[in-house]
N, C-alpha and C positions, 0 to 999 in steps of 0.2 A: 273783478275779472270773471267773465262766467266762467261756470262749472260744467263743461260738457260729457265729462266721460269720468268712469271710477273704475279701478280696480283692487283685486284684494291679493297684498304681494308679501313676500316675508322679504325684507329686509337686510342689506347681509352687509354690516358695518364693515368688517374685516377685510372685507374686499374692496373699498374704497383706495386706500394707501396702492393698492398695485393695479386696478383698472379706472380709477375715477379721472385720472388726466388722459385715459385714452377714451373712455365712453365721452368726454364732453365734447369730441373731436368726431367719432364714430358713430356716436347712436344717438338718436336725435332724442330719445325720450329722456335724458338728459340733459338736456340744455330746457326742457319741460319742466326740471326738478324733481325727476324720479331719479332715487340712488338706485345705486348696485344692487340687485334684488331677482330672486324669482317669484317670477308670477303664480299666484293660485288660481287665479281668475280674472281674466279680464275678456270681455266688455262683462263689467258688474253692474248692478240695479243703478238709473240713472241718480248722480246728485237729487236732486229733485224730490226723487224719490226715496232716500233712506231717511228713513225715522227710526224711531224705538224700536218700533218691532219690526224691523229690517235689522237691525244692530242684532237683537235679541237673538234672533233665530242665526243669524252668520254666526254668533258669539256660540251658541250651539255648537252649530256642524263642526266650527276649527276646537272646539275643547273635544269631538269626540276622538281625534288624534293626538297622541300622546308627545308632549316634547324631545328632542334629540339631539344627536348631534349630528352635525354635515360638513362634510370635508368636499373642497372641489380639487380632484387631484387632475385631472384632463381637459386640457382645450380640444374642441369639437368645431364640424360645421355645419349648418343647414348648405346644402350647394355652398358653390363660393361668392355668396351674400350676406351671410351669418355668423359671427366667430366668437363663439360661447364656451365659458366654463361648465363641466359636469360635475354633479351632485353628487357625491354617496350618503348613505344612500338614496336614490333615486323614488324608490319605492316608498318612502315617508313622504316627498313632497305630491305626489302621484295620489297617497293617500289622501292627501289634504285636499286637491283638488277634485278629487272624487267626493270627498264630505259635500263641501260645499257646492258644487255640481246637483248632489242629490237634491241639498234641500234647495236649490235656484235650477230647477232646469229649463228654467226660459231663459238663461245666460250660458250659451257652451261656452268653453273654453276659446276664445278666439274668434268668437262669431262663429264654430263650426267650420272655419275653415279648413284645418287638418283631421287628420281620420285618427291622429293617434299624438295625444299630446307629451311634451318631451321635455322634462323638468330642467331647467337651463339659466345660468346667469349670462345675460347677453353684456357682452365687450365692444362689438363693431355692427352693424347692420345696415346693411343698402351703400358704405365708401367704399372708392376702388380698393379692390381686390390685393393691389401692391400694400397699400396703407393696413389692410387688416391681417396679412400676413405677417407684414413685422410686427404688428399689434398682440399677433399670436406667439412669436417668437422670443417677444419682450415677458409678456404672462407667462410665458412657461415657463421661465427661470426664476420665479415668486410663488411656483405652488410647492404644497400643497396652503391652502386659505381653508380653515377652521371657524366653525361658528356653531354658538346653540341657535338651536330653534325652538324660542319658547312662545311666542306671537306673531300673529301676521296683524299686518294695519290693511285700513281701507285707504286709497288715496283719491283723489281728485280733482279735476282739473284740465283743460282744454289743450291745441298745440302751439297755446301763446310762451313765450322763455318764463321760465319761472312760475307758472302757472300753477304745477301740481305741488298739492301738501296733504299730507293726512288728516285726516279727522278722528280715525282713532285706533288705538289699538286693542287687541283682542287675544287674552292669552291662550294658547293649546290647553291641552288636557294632560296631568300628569303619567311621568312615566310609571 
């Protein structure tokens, strides 16, 4: 299957058991084969193009933030299109994207789309509005959701079902 696109996301197993039967319904990157996760970066260096020393230097920036812990105690929304869990704290995954930001800044965060990025695990995006509501309503009665952060993976993969997997991961820097 081609590889069209990568990003580089932390992972967040724990949150599977209470959003993974709503994301595979709500969120299309999902049914892509990207889990529950926030994003550190995405659109990242094309497939294509990572090699060793694209590994090398990512494996950098994400050790020069230290591993943590993250609780998502709040469901949140972008407008009512978007219906995501929040991070505490917030400020670690921020950091993270800021490392690796620096050392790729021909990659913003999003293509640059937003002026200010917003550390987040998405549940619902783009289904009607009624479906993401109760999708919120179901979540909020399963937080708080716990996880270390000690790696982020690269993943990739096009918007064919099942397309996206990792290639590898990459641990933080200790605390």
């Amino acid at each position: 299957m081609p590889q069209t696109e990568s990003a580089v996301i932390v992972p967040v197993r724990e949150a599977e058991p209470v959003v993974g039967h709503l994301r595979s319904r709500l969120d299309p990157s999902a049914a892509w084969g990207v889990p529950a996760h926030v994003t550190v970066l995405y659109p990242f260096v094309p497939p294509e193009r990572i090699d060793a020393e694209v590994l090398a230097a990512l494996g950098e920036a994400i050790r020069t933030v230290a591993s943590f812990r993250a609780t998502f105690t709040r469901v949140e929304w972008f407008a009512d299109q978007v219906v995501w869990l929040a991070p505490e704290p917030a400020g670690a995954f921020a950091d993270l994207t800021a490392a690796v930001c620096e050392r790729f800044p021909e990659y913003p965060p999003y293509g640059g789309a937003f002026a200010e990025v917003v550390p987040h695990l998405t549940v619902g995006d783009g289904a009607p509005a009624a479906e993401l509501r109760r999708a919120e309503e179901l979540v909020r009665g399963h937080l708080p959701i716990s996880t270390e952060v000690a790696a982020a993976q690269v993943f990739c993969g096009s918007p064919d079902p099942d397309s996206w997997h990792p290639i590898v991961e990459l641990p933080l820097g200790r605390p």
